[in-house]
C-alpha positions as CSV (number, residue, x, y, z in Angstrom):
1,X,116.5,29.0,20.7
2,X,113.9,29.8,23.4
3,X,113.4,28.4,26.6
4,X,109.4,28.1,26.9
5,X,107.2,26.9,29.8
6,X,104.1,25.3,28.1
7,X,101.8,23.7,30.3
8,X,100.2,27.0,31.9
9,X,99.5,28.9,29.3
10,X,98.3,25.6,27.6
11,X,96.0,25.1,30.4
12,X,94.6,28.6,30.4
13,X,93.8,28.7,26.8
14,X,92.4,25.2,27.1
15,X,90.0,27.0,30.3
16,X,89.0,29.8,28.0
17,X,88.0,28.0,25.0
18,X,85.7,25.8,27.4
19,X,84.0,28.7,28.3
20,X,84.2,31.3,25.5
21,X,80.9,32.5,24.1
22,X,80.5,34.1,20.7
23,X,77.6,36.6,19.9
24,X,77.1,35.8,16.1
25,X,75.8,38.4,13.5
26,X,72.3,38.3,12.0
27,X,73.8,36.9,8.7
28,X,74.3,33.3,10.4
29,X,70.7,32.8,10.9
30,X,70.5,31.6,7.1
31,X,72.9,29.0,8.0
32,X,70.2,26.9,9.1
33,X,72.0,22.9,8.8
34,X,70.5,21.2,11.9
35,X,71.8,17.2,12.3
36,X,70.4,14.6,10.0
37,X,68.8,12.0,11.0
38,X,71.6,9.4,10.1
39,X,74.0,10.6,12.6
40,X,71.9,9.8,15.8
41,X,70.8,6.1,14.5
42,X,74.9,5.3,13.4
43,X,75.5,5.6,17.5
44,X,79.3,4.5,16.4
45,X,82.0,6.0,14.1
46,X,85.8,5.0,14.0
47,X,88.5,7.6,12.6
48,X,92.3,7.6,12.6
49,X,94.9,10.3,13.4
50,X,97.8,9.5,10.3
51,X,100.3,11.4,9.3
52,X,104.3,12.2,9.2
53,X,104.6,12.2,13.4
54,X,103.9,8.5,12.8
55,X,107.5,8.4,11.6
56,X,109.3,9.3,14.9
57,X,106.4,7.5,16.7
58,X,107.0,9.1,20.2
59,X,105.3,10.8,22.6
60,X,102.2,11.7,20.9
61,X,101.2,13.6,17.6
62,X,102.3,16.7,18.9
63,X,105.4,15.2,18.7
64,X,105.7,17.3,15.8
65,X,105.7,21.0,18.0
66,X,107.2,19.2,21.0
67,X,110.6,17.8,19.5
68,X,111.2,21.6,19.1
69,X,110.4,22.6,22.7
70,X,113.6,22.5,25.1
71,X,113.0,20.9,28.0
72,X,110.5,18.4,26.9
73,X,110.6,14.6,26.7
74,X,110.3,14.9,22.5
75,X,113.1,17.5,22.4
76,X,115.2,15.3,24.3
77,X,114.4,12.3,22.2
78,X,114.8,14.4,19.5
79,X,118.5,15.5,20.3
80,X,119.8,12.0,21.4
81,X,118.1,10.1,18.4
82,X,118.3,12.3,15.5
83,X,120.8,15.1,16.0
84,X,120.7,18.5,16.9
85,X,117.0,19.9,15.4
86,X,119.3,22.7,13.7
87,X,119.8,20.1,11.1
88,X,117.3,17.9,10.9
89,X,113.8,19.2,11.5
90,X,110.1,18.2,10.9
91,X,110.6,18.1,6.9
92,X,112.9,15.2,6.7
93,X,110.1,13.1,8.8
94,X,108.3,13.7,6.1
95,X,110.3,12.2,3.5
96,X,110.3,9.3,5.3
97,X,106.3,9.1,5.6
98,X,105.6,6.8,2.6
99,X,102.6,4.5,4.0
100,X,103.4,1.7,1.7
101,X,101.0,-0.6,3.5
102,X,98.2,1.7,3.4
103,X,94.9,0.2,1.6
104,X,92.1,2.4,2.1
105,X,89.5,-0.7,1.3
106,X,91.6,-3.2,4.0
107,X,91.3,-0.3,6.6
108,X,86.9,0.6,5.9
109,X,86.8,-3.5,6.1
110,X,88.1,-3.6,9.3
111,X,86.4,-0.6,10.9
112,X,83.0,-2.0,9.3
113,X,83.4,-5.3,11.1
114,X,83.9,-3.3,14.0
115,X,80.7,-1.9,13.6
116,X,81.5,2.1,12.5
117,X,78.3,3.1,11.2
118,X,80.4,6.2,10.1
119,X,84.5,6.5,9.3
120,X,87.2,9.7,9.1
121,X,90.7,10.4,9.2
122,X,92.6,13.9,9.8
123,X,93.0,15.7,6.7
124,X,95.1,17.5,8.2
125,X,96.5,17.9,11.9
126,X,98.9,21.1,13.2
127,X,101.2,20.0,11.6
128,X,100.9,21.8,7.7
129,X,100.9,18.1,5.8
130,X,98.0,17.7,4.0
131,X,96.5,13.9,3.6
132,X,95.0,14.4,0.0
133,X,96.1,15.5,-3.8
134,X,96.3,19.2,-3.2
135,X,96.4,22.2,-5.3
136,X,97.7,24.8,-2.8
137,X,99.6,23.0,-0.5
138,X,102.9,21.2,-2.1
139,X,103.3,19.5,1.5
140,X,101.0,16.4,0.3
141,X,100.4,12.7,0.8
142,X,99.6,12.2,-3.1
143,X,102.8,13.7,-4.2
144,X,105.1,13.3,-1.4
145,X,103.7,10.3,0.8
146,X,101.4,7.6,1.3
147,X,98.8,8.7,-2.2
148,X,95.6,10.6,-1.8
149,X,94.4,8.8,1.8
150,X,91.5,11.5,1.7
151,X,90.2,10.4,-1.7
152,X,90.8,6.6,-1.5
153,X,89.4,6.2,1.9
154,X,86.1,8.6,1.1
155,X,85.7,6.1,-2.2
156,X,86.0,2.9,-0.4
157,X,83.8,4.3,2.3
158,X,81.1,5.2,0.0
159,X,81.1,2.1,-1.5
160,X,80.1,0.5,1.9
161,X,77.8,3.3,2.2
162,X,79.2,4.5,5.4
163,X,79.4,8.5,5.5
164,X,82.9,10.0,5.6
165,X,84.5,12.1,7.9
166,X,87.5,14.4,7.2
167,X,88.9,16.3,10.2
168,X,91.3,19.7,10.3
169,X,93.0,20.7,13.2
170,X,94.9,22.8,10.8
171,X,93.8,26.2,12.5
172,X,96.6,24.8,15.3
173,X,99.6,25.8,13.0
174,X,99.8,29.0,13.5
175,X,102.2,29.3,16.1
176,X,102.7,25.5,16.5
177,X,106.4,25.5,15.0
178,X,109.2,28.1,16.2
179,X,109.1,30.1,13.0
180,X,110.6,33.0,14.8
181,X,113.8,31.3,15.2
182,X,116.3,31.1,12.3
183,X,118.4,28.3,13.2
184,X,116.3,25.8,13.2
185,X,114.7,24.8,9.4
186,X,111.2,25.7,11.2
187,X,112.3,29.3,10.7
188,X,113.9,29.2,7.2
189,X,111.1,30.9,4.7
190,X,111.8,28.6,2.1
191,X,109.7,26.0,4.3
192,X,107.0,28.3,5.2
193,X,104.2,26.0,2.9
194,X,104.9,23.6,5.7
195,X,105.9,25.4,9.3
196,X,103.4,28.5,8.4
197,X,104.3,32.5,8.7
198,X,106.9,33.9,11.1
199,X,104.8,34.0,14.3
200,X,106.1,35.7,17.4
201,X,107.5,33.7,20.6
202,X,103.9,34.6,22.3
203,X,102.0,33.0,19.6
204,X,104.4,30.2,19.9
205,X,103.4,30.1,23.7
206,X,100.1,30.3,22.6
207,X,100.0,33.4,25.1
208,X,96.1,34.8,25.1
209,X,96.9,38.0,24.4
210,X,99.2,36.7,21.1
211,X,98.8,38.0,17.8
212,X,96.5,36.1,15.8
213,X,96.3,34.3,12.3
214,X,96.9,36.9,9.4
215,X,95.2,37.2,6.3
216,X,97.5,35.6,4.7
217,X,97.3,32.6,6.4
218,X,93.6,32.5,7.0
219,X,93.1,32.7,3.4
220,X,95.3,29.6,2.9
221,X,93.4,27.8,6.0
222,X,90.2,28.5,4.1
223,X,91.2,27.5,0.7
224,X,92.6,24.2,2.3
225,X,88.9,23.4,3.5
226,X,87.0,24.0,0.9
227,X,89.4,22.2,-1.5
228,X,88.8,18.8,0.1
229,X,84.9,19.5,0.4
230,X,84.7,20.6,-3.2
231,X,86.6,17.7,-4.4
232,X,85.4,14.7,-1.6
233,X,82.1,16.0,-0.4
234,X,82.9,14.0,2.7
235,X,79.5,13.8,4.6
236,X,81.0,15.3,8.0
237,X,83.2,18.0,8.6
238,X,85.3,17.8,12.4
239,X,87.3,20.8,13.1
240,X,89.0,20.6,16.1
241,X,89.4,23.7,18.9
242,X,90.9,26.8,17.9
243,X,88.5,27.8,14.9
244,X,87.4,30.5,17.2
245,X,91.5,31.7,16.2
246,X,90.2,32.2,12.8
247,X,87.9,35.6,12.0
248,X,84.5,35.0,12.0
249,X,84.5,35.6,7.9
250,X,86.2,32.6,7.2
251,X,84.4,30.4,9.3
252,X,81.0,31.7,7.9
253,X,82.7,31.1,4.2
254,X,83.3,27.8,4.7
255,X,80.3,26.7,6.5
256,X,78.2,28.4,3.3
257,X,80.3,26.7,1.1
258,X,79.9,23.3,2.3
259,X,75.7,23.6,2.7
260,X,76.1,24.4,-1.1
261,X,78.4,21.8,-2.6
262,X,78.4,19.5,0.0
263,X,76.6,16.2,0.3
264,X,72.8,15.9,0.7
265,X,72.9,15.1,4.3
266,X,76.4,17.0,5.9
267,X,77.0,17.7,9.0
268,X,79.9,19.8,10.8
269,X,80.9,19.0,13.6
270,X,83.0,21.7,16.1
271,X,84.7,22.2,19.6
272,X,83.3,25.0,21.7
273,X,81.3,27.7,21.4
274,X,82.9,28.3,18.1
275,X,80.2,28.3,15.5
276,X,76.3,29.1,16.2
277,X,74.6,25.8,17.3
278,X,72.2,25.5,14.7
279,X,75.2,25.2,11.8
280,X,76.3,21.8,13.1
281,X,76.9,19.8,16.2
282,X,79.0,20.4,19.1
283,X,81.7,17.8,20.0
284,X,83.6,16.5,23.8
285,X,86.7,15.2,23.3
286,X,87.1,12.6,26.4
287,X,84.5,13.9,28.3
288,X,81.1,13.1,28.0
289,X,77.8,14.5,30.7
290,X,76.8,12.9,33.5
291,X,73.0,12.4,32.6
292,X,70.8,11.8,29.5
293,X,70.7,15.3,27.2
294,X,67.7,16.3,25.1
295,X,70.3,16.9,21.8
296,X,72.2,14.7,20.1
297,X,76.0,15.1,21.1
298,X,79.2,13.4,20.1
299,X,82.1,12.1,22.0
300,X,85.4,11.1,21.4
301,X,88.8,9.6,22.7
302,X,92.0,6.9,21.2
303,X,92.1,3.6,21.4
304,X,94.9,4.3,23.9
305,X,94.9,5.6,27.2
306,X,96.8,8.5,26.0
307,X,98.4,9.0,22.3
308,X,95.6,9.9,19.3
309,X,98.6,8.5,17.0
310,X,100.4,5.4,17.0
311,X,103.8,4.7,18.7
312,X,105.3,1.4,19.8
313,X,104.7,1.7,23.8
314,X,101.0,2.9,23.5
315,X,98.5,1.3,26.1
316,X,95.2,-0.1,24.4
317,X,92.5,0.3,26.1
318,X,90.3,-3.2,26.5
319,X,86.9,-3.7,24.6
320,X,85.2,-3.9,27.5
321,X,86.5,-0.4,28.6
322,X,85.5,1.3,24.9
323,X,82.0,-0.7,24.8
324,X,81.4,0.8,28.5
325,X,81.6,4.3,27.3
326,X,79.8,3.5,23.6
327,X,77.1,1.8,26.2
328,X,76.8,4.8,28.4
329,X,77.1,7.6,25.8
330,X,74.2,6.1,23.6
331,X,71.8,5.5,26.8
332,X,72.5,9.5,27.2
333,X,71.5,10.5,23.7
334,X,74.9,10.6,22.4
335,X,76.7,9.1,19.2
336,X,80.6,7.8,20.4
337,X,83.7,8.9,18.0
338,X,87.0,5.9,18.6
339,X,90.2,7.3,17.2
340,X,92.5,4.7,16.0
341,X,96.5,4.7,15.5
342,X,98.1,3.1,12.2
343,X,102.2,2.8,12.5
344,X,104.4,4.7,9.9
345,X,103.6,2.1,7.2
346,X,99.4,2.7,6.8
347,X,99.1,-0.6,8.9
348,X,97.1,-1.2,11.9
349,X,98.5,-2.9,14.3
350,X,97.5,-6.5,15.6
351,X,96.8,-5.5,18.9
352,X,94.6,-2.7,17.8
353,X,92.7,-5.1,15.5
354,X,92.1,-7.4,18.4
355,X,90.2,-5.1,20.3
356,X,88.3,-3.6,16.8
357,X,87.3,-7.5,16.3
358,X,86.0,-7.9,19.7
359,X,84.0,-4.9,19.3
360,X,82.7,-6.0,16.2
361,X,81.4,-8.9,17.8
362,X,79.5,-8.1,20.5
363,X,78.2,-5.3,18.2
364,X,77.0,-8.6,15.6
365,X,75.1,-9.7,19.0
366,X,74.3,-6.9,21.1
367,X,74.5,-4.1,18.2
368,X,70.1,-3.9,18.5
369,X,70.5,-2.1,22.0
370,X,72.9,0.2,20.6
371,X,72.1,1.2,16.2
372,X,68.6,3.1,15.8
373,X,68.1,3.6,19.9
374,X,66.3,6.2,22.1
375,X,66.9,7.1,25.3
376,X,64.2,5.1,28.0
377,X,62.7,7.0,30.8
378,X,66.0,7.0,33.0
379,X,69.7,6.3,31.6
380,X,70.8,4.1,33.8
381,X,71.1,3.0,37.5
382,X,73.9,1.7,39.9
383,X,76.9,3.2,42.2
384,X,79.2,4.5,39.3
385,X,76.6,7.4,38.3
386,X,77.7,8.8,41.7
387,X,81.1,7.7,41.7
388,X,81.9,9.0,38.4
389,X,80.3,12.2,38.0
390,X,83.4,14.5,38.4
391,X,85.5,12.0,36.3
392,X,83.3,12.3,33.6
393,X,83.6,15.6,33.1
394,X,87.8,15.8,33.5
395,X,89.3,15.0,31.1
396,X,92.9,14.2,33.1
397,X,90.9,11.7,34.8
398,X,88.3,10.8,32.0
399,X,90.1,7.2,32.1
400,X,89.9,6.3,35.8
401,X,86.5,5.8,35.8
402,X,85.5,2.2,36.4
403,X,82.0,0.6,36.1
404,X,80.6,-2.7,38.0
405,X,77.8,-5.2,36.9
406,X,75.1,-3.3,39.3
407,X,75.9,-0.6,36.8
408,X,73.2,-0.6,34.1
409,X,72.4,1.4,31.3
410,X,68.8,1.8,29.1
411,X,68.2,2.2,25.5
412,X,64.6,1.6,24.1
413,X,63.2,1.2,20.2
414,X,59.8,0.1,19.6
415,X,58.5,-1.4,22.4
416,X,61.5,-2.6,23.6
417,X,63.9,-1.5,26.4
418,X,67.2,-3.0,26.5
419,X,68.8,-2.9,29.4
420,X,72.9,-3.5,29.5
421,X,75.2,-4.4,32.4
422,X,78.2,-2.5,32.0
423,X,80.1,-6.1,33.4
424,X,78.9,-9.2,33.1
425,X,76.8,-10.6,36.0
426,X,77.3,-13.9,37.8
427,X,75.3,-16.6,37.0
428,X,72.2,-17.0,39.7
429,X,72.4,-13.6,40.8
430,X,69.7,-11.4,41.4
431,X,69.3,-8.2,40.0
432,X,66.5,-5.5,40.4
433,X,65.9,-2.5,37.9
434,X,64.6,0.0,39.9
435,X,64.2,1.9,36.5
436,X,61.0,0.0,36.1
437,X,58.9,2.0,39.1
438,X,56.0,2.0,36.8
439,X,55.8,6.3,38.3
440,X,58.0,6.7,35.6
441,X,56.0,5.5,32.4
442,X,52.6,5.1,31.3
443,X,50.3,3.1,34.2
444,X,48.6,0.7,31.2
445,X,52.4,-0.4,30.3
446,X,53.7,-3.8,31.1
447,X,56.6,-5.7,31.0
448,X,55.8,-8.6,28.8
449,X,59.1,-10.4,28.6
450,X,62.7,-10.8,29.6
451,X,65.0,-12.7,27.0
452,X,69.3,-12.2,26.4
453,X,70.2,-10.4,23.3
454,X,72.8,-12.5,22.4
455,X,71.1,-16.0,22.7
456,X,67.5,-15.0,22.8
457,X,67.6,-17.2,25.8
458,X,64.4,-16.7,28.3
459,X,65.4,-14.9,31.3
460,X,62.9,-15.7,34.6
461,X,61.8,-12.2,36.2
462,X,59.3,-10.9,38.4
463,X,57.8,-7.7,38.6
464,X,56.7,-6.1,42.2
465,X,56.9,-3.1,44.2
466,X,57.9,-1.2,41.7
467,X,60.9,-3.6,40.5
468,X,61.7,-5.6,37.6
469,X,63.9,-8.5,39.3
470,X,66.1,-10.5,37.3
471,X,67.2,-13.9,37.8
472,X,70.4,-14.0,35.8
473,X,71.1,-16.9,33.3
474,X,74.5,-18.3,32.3
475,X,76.8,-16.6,30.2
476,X,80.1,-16.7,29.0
477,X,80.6,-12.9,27.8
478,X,84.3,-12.5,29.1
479,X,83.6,-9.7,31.3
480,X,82.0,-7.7,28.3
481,X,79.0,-5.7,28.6
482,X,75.6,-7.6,29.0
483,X,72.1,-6.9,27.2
484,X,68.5,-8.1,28.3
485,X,66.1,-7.1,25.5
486,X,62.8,-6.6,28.0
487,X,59.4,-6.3,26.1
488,X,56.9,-4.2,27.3
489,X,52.8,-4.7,26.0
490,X,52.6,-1.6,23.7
491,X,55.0,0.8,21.9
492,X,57.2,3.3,24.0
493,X,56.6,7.2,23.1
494,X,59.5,8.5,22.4
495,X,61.1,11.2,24.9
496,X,60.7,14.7,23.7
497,X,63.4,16.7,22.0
498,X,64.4,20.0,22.6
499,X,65.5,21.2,18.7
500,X,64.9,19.4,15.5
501,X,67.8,17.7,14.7
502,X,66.2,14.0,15.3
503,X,64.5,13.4,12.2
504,X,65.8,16.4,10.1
505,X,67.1,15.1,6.8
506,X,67.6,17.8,4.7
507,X,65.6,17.6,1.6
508,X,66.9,20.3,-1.2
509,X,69.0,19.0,-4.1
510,X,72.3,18.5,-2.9
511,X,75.8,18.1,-5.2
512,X,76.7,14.2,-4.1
């Protein structure tokens, strides 16, 4: 076995992918998919990472590679729990992985009272295990594990009429096990359906200058995708970094593919610079910009402070830390992706419902300022714009940042603005929004009223020198995020957008 040092060559891959640029051929400019006009109105979409590395629930779900690695927390976990990895590997994780508590309508239930306007789960992650009844990869959930979570969870989704997200990180596993050694089952070829090809120990390192995916295996990556969208049609398609790792022929093929079959309104949506930006929509994962954006974009991070899968010492994070970041993404244009954890058994755990419930219900009070928004003049106000700018865009320190009631943030529909308090103000404060200097809209406009969201509850303001000043009511929100719905005398214009993807439903006759 090797000795490997991952963390710098990890971070320099991680560096380049940020900043790679591809220069497309002509042949992409048919490709034309640009966002429908669902996506931006949902604001809100819940997935779940699920799969066999749910069985040794530690660490993370790269548990899977890392148990492998000497030297590493898993590995050493690994050793001391299970036994030397030279005889029991990855594989017999996976004939544990039976999900008997999985119920695909129990899970959309949940994740609807929540307030998802959109749901996924990883079809498959790095680790080779496919979550649906497939054809070409005997290492399935239908015929080894939980059923076909793919297919049940798209057909209960549908039924509730919320689109359906399947993600594939599956482009991760070449090189993600040690194929290259023989004495673990990693390297024994009659598992190579599940680990992948013999790589070399730089691909394994993930070394820049490593060989790349053969045809062989891009072949197999390619028919993996297109199975699921030929027989789910889900309505989103996530593929997670390290596409660019796959040649530009593939990528193109399954991109065509899925405008053809796929559902009348798709959408992909990528890491990177690794399609062309007018075949789908870029993606953050627990990042997110500092100020508003003229595009649509998507971000995403767990439940947990750390772990996208579940294991039994993860820290949640609080509703009021998720609706903070769903509050400040959508004032910024964006739509916010949660990733939630289920345990070996397909449930979700109580303490992860807790904090889905209370998201749910300020989403049944508060959910106007958020569903069907546009941007208002400014984003927001306050001393955590500042504050947080660099945290926003680290992703080592994407959880440290911390928000205060004089933080606000604006949404607008109609001829309404709302404007939200990222923590609940005390009662008898007051509180001026500088974002109403009328410089900033239309001289004729007014504000006409001031009432809570919540309660509908009048709210006494004043409106001078350039300030809207709020005396704030009683509340009892817990701490959580806090809405005033403010009239204004006449319909706002919406802000200008810098492509077509508000408002671009696609129209030709689609396969469902």
């Amino acid at each position: 076995m090797y000795k490997v040092c991952l963390t710098i060559s990890l971070v320099v891959l991680l560096l380049q992918q940020s900043t790679a640029q591809e220069t497309y051929d002509s042949s992409w400019a048919g490709l034309q998919n640009p966002v429908p006009s669902w996506f931006p109105a949902a604001k809100f979409g819940i997935y779940v990472h699920w799969g066999p590395y749910t069985v040794p629930a530690y660490n993370s779900e790269w548990y899977s590679r890392s148990m492998y690695v000497p030297g590493t927390e898993s590995y050493r976990h690994q050793l001391a729990t299970y036994g030397s990895q030279k005889t029991f590997g990855y594989k017999d994780f996976v004939n544990q992985f039976r999900g008997k508590a999985f119920n695909a309508k129990d899970w959309v239930a949940l994740f609807s009272r929540a307030g998802a306007r959109f749901i996924g789960c990883t079809a498959e992650h790095a680790d080779g295990y496919s979550m649906w009844n497939s054809k070409v990869n005997p290492w399935n959930a239908k015929r080894l594990g939980p059923g076909d979570v793919i297919g049940e969870l798209s057909k209960s989704a549908h039924k509730k009429d919320l689109p359906f997200m399947a993600t594939f990180h599956h482009q991760w596993q070449w090189g993600w096990y040690p194929t290259f050694d023989s004495t673990v089952d990693a390297g024994n070829p009659q598992y190579a359906s599940l680990y992948g090809p013999v790589v070399s120990v730089a691909a394994w390192e993930h070394k820049p200058l490593a060989d790349r995916p053969d045809k062989a295996f891009c072949e197999q990556w390619t028919a993996k995708v297109l199975e699921v969208t030929g027989k789910y049609k889900p309505d989103l398609l996530y593929f997670d970094s390290r596409l660019n790792h796959i040649p530009e022929q593939y990528r193109k093929q399954i991109v065509k593919d899925y405008m053809r079959r796929g559902p009348k309104h798709q959408l992909i949506l990528y890491k990177s610079a690794e399609l062309p930006e007018h075949v789908g929509l870029r993606t953050y994962e627990k990042t997110r910009p500092d100020s508003s954006m003229p595009e649509t974009w998507l971000t995403e991070e767990p439940i947990s402070t750390y772990s996208w899968s579940y294991t039994p010492d993860m820290q949640l994070r609080s509703a009021q830390n998720i609706l903070q970041v769903l509050v400040d993404a959508v004032s910024k244009n964006g739509v916010y992706l949660l990733n939630v954890s289920p345990d070996a058994d397909g449930a979700i755990p109580e303490a992860q419902q807790q904090v889905l419930e209370a998201i749910g219900n300020w989403l049944h009070l508060n959910g106007e300022a958020i569903y069907d928004t546009r941007p208002w003049v400014v984003f927001g106000e306050g001393p955590g714009i500042e504050k947080n700018r660099p945290l926003l865009k680290d992703r080592r320190k994407y959880f440290e940042v911390g928000y205060t009631a004089d933080d606000i943030r604006y949404t607008s529909k109609g001829n309404f603005v709302y404007a939200t308090f990222l923590s609940t103000p005390e009662a008898g404060q007051s509180k001026s929004l500088t974002a109403f200097n009328q410089s900033l809209f239309p001289q004729t406009m007014r504000v006409a009223d001031v009432t809570v969201l919540a309660t509908g509850k009048k709210v006494d303001w004043k409106w001078l020198a350039g300030l809207l000043t709020i005396n704030m009511p009683p509340n009892d929100s817990d701490n959580l995020p806090y809405t005033l719905k403010i009239r204004m005398d006449q319909l706002i214009k919406e802000p200008s957008i810098k492509n077509n993807q508000i408002g671009s439903d696609r129209t030709t006759n689609r396969n469902r």
